[in-house]
N, C-alpha and C positions, 0 to 999 in steps of 0.2 A: 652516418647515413648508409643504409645499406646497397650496395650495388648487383642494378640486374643484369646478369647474362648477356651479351649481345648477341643478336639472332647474325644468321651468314650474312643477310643482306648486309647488315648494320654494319660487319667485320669488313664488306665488299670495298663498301663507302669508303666506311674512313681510312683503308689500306690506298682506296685511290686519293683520296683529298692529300694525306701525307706524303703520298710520292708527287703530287704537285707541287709544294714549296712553296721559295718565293717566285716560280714559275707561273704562279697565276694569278699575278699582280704585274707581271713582266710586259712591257709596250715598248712598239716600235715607232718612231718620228720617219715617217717616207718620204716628206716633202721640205722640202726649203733648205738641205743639206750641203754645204758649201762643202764639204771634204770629198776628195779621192776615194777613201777607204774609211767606212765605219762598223763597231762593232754593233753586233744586233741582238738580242733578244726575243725569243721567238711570243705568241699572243696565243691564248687557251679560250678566246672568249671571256665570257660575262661583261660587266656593263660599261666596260672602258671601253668594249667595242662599237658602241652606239656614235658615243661622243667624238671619236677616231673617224669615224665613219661621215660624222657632218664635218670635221677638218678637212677630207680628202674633198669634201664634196666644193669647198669652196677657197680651196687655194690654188692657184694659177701653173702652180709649178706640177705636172704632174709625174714627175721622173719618180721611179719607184724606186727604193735601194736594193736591190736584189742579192742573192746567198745563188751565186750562179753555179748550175746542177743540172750534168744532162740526162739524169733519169738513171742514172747507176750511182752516182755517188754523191759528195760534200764537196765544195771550197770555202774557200776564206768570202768575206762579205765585200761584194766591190759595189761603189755606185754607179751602175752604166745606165744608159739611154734606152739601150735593146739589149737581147742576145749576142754576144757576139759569133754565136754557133752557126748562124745563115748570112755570117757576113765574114767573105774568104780575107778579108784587108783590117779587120777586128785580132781582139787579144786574143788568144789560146788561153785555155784554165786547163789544168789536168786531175780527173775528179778520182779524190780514191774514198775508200770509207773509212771510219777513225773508230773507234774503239775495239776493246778486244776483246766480244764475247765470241768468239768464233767457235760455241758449240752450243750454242741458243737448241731450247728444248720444243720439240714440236707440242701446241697448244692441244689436249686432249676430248678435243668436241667431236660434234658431227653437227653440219648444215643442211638446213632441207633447200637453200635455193641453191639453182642451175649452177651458178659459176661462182668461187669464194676465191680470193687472196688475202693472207694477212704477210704483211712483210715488217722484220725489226729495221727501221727504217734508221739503225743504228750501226746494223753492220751488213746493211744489205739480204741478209739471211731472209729464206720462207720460213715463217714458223706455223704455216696451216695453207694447203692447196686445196680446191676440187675444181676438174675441169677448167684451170687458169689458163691453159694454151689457146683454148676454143677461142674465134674470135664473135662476137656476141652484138644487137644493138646494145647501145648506152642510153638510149633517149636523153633525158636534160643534163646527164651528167657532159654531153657535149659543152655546155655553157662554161666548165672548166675552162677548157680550148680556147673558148669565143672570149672570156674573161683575159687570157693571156696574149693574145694576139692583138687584141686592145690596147693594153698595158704597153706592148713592146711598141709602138708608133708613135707613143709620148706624144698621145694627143691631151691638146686644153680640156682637162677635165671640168672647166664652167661653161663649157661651150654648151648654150640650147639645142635641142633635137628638139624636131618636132615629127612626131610618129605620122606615115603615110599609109594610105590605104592598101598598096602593098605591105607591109608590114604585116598586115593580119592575114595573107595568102602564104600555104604552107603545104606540105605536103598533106597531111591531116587539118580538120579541123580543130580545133581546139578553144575552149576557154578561155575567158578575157576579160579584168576589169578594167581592161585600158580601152581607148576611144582612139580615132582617126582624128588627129588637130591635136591630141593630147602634148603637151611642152614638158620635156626634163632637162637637165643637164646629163652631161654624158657621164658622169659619175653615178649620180641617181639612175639614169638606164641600167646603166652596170649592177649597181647594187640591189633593182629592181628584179633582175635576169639571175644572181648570184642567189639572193635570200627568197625572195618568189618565185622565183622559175618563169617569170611573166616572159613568153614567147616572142611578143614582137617590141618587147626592149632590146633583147637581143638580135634581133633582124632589124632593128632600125639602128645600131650599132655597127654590123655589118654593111649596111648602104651607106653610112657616113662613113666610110674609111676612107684613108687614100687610092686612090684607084676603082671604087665603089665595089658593090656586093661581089662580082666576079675576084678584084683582089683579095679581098678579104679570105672566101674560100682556099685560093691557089697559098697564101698563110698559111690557115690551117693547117692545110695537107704538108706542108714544106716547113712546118713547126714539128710535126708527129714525126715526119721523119727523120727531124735534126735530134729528136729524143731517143730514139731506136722505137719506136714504137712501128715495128713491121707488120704488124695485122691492123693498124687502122686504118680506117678513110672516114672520110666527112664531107657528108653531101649540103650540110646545112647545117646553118649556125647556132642552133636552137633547141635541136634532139628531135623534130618532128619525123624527122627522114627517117627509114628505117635502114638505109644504106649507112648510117651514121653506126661504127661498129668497131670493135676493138677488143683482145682478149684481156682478162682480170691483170696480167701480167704485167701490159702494155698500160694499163690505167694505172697503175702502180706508179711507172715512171712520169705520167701524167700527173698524179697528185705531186710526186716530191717535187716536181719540176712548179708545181704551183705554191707551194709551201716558200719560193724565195717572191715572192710578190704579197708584202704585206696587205696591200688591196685587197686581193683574195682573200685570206688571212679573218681579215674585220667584216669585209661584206659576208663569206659565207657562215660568219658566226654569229651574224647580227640577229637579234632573236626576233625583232619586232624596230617597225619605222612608219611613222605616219608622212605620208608622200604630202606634199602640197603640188597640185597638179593644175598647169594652166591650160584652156584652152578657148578661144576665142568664138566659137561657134558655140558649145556645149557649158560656157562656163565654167569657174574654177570648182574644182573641188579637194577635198583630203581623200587620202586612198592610205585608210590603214592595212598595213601589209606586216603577216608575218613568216617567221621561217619554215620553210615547209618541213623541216626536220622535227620530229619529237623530240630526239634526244637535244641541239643542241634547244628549244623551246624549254626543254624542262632542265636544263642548266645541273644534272645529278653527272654527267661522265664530264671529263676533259676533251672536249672537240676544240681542235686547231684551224680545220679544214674541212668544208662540207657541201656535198650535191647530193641531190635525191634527184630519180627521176622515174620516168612513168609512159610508155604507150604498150600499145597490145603485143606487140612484138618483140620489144625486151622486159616486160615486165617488171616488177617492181626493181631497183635499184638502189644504191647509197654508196659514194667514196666519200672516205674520211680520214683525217690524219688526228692522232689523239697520244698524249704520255702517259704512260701507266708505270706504276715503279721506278721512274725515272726512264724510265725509254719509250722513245718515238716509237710507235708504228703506224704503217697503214693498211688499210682495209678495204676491200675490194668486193662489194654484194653486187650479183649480177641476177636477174631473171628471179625472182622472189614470188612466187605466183599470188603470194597477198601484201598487203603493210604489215600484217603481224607477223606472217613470217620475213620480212625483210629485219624489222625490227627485232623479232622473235632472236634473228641469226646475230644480229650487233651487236643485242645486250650476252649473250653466251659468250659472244670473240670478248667483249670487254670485261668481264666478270673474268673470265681464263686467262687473260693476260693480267686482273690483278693481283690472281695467284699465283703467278708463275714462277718459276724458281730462276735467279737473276744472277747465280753465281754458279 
């Protein structure tokens, strides 16, 4: 049989499917872990992350195993409770980075949005800047933050929420398929706020903390800055603020630091989830939800880690953690003045890094 040509794209593809392995079959167990110390596996998405996703949503235990990382570097996988980076009577880790491509080639594009970072998230190297220092809003890519600061309180993730009429007050107004009375569990919150960007899952997440919405905040803020993250702040839990802001640089160490929370991990890859949502006033309903990401919806790149976000003031956006070739990196779109061109700027970073020369 004779064989046709493969066009670039076709060459793109299957150069990234091969550099995935058996890395995209690869799953992590977060919950139910009796050991000190376990080895992990990191998750690329597709549809083990669904099934993952209803595990987390209804076991009791919700200790995450984390790969503890203060946003510069790697350790070994420990299972703790929290951070111990805001906790002065906690372990010390000392993070350095491990492998030795120490002369990684800068990626040969040009971006049209406001702010870009791609980082080899392998040996800490830039392999592509523009305007990374600037500090920028983020809008929903806050819900990273709000995702992590969750996670480290090791609260019952079967615990019911039920969304309060605050919840829908924000700095903006904004869109909502959720209702006031609306019932989830706080895993489904989370995962609501992670794969839909649904605004007052994430505020109703923050009011149920210890210490209610003022702790939560004073978190945040005291989480960015256990990561070096020196140009952020965060007015809110959700992206609506537009005080809510931090340079490309700074989201970098934000994503890696999200990369050891397999939660994150499964919720922001989950392509699609049909909600079963109760509510006593309004009746139950299904609330099918999908990922607001195209790329990881259309399931064609390797996405590990993923936000999209969106107001007038930071404009389009996307962090993402992804392997290509066999190496990590991340990616940092900031201010995208459309979806095509945020998109537009992705697929470029990711098609360049499967060409990239890796020796």
């Amino acid at each position: 049989m004779k064989q046709l040509p493969l066009t670039k794209q076709q060459l793109i593809a299957a150069m990234i499917s091969l550099s995935l392995g058996s890395v995209a079959q690869a799953a992590l167990t977060i919950n139910g872990s009796t050991e000190t110390a376990s080895s992990a596996r990191l998750s690329w998405g597709g549809a083990d992350s669904l099934s993952e996703a209803r595990n987390i949503m209804y076991k009791s235990n919700s200790s995450p195993i984390k790969k503890v990382d203060n946003g510069y570097g790697t350790t070994n996988i420990t299972n703790t409770n929290s951070f111990a980076s805001s906790n002065n009577n906690g372990p010390r880790y000392n993070t350095t980075y491990r492998g030795a491509f120490g002369s990684s080639d800068m990626i040969p594009i040009s971006t049209d949005s406001r702010s870009v970072a791609v980082i080899d998230a392998e040996t800490g190297e830039s392999i592509y800047e523009k305007d990374a220092d600037i500090a920028r809003p983020m809008a929903s890519i806050t819900k990273v933050m709000t995702a992590m600061v969750v996670l480290d309180a090791g609260l019952d993730m079967r615990e019911e929420i039920t969304l309060d009429p605050e919840d829908f007050v924000g700095p903006k107004r904004a869109s909502s398929r959720l209702k006031s009375g609306d019932r989830l569990n706080r895993a489904e919150m989370l995962l609501m706020a992670l794969m839909k960007s649904e605004n007052p899952a994430a505020k109703s997440l923050a009011r149920n903390y210890p210490g209610g919405y003022a702790a939560f905040m004073r978190a945040m803020n005291r989480k960015a800055q256990d990561l070096g993250m020196s140009t952020a702040f965060f007015g809110d839990p959700t992206g609506l603020d537009k005080r809510n802001v931090a340079s490309s640089k700074d989201l970098v160490k934000m994503v890696r630091a999200a990369g050891n929370y397999d939660v994150i991990r499964r919720f922001s890859t989950t392509k699609s989830y049909d909600f079963f949502v109760s509510n006593y006033s309004n009746g139950n309903r299904t609330y099918k939800a999908n990922n607001t990401s195209m790329l990881v919806r259309d399931g064609s790149y390797p996405i590990g880690i993923s936000k999209t976000g969106f107001i007038n003031e930071a404009g389009r956006c996307v962090v993402m953690e992804t392997r290509v070739n066999n190496r990590p990196a991340i990616i940092v779109i900031l201010g995208a003045n459309s979806s095509a061109t945020r998109w537009g700027d992705a697929k470029n970073i990711l098609n360049s890094l499967a060409t990239r020369r890796t020796v």
